[in-house]
C-alpha positions as CSV (number, residue, x, y, z in Angstrom):
1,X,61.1,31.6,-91.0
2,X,62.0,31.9,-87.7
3,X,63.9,35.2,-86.1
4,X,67.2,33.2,-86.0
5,X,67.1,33.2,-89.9
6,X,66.2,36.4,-90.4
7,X,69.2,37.8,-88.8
8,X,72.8,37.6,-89.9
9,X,75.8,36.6,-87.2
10,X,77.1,39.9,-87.4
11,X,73.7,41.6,-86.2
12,X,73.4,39.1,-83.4
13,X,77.0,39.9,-82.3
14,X,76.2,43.9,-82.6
15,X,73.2,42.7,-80.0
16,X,75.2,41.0,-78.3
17,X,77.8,43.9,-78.3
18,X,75.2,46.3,-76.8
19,X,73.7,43.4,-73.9
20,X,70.5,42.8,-76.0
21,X,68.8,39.9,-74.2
22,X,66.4,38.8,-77.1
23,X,69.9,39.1,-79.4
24,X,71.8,36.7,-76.6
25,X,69.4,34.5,-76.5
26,X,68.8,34.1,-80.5
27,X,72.8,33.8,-80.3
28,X,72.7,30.8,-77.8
29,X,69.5,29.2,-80.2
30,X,71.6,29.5,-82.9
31,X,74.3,27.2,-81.4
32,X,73.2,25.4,-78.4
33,X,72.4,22.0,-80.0
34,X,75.7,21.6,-81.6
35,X,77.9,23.1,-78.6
36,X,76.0,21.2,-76.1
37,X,77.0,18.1,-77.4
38,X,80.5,19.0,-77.9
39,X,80.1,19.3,-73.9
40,X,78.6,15.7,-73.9
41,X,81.6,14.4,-75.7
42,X,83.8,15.5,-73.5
43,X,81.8,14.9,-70.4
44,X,79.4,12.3,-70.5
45,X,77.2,13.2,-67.4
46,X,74.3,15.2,-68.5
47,X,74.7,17.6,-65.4
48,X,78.3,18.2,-65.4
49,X,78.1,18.7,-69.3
50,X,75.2,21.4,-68.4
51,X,77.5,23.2,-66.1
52,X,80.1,23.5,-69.2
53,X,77.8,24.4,-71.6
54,X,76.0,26.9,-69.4
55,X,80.1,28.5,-68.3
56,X,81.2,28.5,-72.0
57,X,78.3,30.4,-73.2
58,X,79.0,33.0,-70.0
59,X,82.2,33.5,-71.7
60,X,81.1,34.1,-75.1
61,X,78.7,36.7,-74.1
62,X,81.3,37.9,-71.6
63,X,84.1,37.8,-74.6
64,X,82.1,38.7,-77.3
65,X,83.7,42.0,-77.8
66,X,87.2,39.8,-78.4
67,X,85.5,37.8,-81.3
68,X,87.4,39.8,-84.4
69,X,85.6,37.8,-87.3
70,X,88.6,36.7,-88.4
71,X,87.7,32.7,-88.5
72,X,84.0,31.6,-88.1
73,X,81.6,32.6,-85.2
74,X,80.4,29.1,-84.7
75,X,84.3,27.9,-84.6
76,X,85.2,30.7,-82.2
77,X,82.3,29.8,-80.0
78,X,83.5,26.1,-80.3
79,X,87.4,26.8,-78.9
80,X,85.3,28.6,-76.3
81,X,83.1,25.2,-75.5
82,X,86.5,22.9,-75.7
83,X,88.4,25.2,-73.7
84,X,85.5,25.4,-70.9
85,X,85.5,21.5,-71.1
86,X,89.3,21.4,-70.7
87,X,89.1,23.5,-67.9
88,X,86.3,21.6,-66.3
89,X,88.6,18.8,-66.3
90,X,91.8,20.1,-65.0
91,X,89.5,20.9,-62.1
92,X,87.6,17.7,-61.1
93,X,89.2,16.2,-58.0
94,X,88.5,12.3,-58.4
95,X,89.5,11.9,-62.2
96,X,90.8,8.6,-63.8
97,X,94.2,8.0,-63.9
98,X,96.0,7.7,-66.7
99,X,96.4,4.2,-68.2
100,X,100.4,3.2,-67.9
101,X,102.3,2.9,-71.4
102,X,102.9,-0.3,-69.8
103,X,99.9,-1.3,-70.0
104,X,99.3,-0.7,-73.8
105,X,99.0,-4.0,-75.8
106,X,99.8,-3.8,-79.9
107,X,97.1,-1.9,-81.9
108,X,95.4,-4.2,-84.5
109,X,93.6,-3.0,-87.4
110,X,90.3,-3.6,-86.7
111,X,87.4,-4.4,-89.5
112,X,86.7,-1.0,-91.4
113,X,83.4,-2.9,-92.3
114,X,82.4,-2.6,-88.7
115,X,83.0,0.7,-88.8
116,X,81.8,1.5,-91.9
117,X,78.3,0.3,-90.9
118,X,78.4,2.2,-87.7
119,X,76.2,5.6,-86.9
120,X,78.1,8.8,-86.2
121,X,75.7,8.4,-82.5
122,X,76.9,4.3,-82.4
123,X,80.8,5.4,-82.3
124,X,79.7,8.9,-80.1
125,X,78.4,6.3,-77.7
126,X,81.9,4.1,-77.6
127,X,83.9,7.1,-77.3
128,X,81.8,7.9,-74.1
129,X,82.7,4.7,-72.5
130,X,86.0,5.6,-72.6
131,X,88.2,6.5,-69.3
132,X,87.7,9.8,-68.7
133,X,91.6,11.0,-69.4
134,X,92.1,8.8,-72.8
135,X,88.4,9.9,-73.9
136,X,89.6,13.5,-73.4
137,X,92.9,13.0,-75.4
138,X,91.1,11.3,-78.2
139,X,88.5,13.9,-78.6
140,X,91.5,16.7,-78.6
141,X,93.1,14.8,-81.3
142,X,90.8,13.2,-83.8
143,X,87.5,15.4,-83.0
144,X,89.5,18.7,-82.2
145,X,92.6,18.6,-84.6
146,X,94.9,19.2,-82.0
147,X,98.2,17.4,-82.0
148,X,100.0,15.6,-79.4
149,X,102.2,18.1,-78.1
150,X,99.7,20.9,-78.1
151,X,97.4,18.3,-76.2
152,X,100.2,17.8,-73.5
153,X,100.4,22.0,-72.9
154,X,97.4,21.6,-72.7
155,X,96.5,18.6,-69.8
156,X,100.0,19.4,-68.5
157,X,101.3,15.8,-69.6
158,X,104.1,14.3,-71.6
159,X,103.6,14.0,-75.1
160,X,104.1,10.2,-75.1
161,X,101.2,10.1,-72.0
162,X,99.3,12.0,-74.8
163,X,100.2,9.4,-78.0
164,X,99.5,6.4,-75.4
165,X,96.4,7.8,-74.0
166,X,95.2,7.9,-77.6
167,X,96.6,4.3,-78.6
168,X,94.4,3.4,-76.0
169,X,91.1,4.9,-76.5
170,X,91.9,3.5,-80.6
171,X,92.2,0.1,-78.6
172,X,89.3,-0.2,-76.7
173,X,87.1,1.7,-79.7
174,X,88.7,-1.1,-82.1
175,X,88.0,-4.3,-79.7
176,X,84.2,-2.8,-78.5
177,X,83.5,-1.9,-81.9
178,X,84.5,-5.2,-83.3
């Protein structure tokens, strides 16, 4: 068994509490895999993702103290990661615009076989492709649980911008997919 195992969250929070490095570090172990690719799903450049990852676990160590144990560590530490990533994106400079309701054909129902058949990394890989503001809204919404109006406080849009920034990722998923 490894040190990680042997330790429960709430002594790894007490060393993180007291700035234990070896505690920090076990901490980040514990979690990196999974929160690092929750930065990759929202930003698909390895580098940029990094620079996320690497921000959002400043500000767990940094916030630590806040965590009350109310929910899970590992969920607390995600909001953290998707928060980061949020923020990362309000930043960028040269981001994607958002594609015009206009522009929004009707939404078939595509073949569940397809999908059925598909690899959680397969569809991970599609929703990458997407543009970079309707691959944000769909991860809020069907990764994150957020819904459409919590999603617009969030990127500062309209709630329909939200709904047809998500019709369109569902699009393009549906016709690359098929």
């Amino acid at each position: 068994m490894n040190a990680i195992e042997n330790l429960s969250e709430q002594q790894l929070i007490d060393g993180c509490l007291r700035n234990d490095r070896r505690m920090q570090e076990l901490l980040y172990r514990k979690f990196a895999n999974e929160m690092y690719s929750i930065c990759l799903a929202y930003e698909p450049d390895r580098d940029s993702a990094k620079d996320i990852f690497q921000e959002a676990f400043v500000k767990v160590f940094k916030c630590i103290k806040t965590y009350d144990n109310r929910g899970s560590l590992k969920g607390w530490i995600r909001r953290i990661i998707t928060n980061t990533a949020i923020d990362h994106f309000r930043q960028k400079v040269n981001s994607d615009k958002f594609i015009e309701v206009e522009k929004i054909s009707n939404i078939t129902s595509g073949n569940s076989d397809a999908i059925e058949n598909l690899e959680t990394q397969d569809i991970l890989s599609q929703v990458k492709r997407l543009p970079e503001r309707a691959r944000i809204v769909f991860n809020l919404y069907a990764l994150e649980g957020f819904s459409h109006k919590e999603i617009a406080e969030m990127l500062c849009i309209t709630e329909g911008t939200s709904k047809s920034q998500f019709s369109r990722a569902r699009q393009l998923l549906q016709e690359w997919i098929k």
